[in-house]
C-alpha positions in Angstrom: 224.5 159.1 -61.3 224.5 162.7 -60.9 227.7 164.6 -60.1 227.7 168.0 -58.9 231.1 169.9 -58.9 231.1 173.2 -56.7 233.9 176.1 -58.6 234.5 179.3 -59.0 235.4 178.9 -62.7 232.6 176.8 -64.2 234.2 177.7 -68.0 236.7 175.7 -67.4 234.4 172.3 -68.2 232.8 173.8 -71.3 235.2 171.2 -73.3 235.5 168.8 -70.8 231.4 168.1 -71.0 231.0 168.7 -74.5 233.4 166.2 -76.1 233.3 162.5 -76.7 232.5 159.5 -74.0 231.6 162.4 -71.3 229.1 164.4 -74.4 227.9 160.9 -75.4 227.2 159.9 -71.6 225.7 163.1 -70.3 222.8 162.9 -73.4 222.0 159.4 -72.9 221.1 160.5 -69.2 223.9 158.0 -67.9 225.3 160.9 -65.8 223.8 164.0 -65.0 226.8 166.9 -64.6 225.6 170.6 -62.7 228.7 173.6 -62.2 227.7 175.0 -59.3 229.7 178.4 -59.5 229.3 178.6 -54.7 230.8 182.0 -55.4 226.9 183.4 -55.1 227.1 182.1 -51.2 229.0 184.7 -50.3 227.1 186.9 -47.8 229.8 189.9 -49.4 228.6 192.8 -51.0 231.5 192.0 -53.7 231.0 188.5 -53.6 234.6 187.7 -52.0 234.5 184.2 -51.1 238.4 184.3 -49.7 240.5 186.2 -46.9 244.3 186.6 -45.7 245.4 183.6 -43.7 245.2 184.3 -40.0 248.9 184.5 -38.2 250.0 186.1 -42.2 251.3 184.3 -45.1 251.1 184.6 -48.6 247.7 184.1 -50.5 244.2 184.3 -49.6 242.1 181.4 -48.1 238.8 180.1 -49.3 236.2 180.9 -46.5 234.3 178.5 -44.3 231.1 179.7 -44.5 230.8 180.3 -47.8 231.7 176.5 -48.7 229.4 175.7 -45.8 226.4 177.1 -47.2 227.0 175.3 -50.8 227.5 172.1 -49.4 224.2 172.3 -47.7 222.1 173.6 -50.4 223.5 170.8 -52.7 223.5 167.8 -50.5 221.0 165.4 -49.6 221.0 161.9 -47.8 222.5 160.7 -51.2 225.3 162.7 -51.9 229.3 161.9 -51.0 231.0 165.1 -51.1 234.6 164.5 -51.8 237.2 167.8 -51.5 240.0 168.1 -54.3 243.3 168.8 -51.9 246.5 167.3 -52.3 246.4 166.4 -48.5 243.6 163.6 -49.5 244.1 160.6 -50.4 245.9 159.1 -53.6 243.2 158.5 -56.1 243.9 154.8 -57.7 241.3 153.0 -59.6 240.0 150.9 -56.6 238.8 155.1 -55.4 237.1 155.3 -58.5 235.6 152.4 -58.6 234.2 153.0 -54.8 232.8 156.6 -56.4 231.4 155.2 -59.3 229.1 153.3 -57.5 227.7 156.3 -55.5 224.4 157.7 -56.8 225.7 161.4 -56.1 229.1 162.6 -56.1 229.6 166.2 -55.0 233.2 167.4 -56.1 234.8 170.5 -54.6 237.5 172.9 -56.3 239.5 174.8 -54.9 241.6 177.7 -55.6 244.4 180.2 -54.3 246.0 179.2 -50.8 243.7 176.5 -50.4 240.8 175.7 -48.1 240.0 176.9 -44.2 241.3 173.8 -42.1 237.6 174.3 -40.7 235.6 172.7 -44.0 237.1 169.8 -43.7 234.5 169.0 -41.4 231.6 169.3 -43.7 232.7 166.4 -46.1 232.8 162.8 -46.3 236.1 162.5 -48.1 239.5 164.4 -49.3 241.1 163.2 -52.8 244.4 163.8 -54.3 245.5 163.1 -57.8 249.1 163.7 -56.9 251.8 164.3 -55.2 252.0 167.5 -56.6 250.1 171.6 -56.6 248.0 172.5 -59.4 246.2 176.4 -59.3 242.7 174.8 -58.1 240.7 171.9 -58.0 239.3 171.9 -61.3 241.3 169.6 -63.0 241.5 167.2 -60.2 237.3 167.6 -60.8 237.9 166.7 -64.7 239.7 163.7 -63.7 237.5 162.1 -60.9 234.7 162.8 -63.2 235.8 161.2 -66.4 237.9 158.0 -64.8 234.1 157.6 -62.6 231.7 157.7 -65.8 233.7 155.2 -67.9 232.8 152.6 -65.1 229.1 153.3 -65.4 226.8 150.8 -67.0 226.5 151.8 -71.0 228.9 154.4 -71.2 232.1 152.7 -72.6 231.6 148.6 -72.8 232.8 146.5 -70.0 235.8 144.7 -72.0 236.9 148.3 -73.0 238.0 149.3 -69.3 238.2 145.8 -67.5 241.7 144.7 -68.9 242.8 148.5 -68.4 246.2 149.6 -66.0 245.4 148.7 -62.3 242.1 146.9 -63.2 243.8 144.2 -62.1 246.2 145.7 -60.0 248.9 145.0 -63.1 250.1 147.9 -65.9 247.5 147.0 -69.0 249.5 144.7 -71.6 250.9 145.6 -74.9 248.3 146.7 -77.6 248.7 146.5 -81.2 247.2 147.4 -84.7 247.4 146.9 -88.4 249.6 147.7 -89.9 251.6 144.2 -88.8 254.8 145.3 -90.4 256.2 148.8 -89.7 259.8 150.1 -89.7 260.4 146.1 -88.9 258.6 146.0 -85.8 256.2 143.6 -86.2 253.5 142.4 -84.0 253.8 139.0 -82.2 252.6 136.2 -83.9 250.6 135.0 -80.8 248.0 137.5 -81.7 247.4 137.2 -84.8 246.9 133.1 -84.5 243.1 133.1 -82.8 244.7 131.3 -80.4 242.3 132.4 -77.3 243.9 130.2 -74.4 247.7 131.5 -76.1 246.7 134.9 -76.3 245.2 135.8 -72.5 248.4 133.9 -71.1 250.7 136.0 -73.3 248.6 139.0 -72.3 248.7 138.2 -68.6 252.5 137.7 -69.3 253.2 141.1 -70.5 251.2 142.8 -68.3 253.5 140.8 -65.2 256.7 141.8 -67.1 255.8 145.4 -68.0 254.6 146.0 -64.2 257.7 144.6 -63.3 259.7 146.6 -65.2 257.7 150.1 -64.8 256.2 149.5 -61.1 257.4 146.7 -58.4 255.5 148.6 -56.2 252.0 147.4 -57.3 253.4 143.8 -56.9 254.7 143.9 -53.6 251.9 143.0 -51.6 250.3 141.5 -54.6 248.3 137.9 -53.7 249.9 135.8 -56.8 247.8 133.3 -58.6 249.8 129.7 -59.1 249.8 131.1 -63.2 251.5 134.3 -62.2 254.2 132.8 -60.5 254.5 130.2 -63.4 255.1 133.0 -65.9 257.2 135.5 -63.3 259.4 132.8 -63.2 259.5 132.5 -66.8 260.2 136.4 -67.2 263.2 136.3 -64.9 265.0 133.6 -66.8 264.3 135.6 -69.5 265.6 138.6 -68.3 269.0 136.8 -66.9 
């Protein structure tokens, strides 16, 4: 996969590309990352790449054109070019998973006021992290990015993201380490038995009782298997 992320503050990733699964990822040619800094398409003598708002208002706009032009010198019949806005649409794991099986993502950042409504017509998608206003789209970038290379083939194993928060649809289940004793917490004696069969149902469990407890909303239109409803059943009692 090759991901190319368009910015006017390509400094920004120097950590983000140079640390751990991304590093590892990027020099065994899983994914290929370019910072494209589209500031040099402006046709400006000073290289000004934003203007007032037409009708007034605070800030300055990113221009049209200049996005324009760096979204066709980038693209090719391969690449999905995906706009970092929060008027997209909320990025959940099933997004990521659609992205990671693109063979070119082409990530655009924002910055000051936002973008000319106009540009919207040059992409193929609009994301948003949040419900909330960050200072450009860089982060957003850093987050699309990393969530999209840990699903590609070799870069993390498949049983290290597979049982993860909203894999499933579910909040990931409670996760334990040595030491089995501390400050008397201990860890539940279903783990530590080897126990297989014991230990996914305890697992699926958990994850139905933390999801529960932390987000009913990811269970409300939820297609129950006949186990599920077994041991949501179970958990209610238990909670009574």
């Amino acid at each position: 996969m090759k991901i190319k992320i368009l910015t006017l503050f390509p400094n920004m990733f120097n950590g983000f590309l140079s640390e751990s699964i991304i590093k590892r990822s990027i020099d065994n040619n899983i994914v290929e990352i370019e910072l494209i800094d589209y500031r040099k398409y402006s046709n400006d003598k000073h290289n000004h790449v934003d203007d007032t708002p037409c009708g007034g208002g605070a800030g300055m706009v990113i221009k049209c054109d200049v996005l324009d032009r760096a979204i066709k010198d980038n693209r090719n019949e391969k690449s999905y070019v995906c706009l970092m806005t929060p008027q997209g649409r909320p990025y959940k794991e099933d997004i990521a998973i659609e992205l990671s099986k693109k063979e070119e993502l082409i990530l655009i950042c924002g910055h000051y006021e936002g973008f000319d409504e106009r540009i919207r017509d040059y992409v193929d998608d609009e994301i948003s992290i949040g419900d909330f206003v960050l200072t450009g789209g860089e982060i957003p970038a850093m987050a699309i990015s990393d969530s999209v290379i840990r699903l590609l083939d070799d870069a993390i194993t498949k049983e290290s993201y597979e049982d993860d928060s909203f894999s499933y649809g579910l909040l990931e289940y409670p996760q334990y380490t040595r030491p089995i004793e501390y400050d008397g917490k201990v860890v539940p004696s279903v783990l530590l038995n080897g126990n297989h069969k014991l230990i996914r149902e305890y697992r699926l469990k958990e994850s139905l009782r933390k999801t529960l407890k932390r987000r009913p909303d990811l269970l409300e239109n939820r297609s129950f298997t006949k186990e599920e409803l077994k041991l949501l059943e179970e958990i209610k009692k238990e909670e009574e």
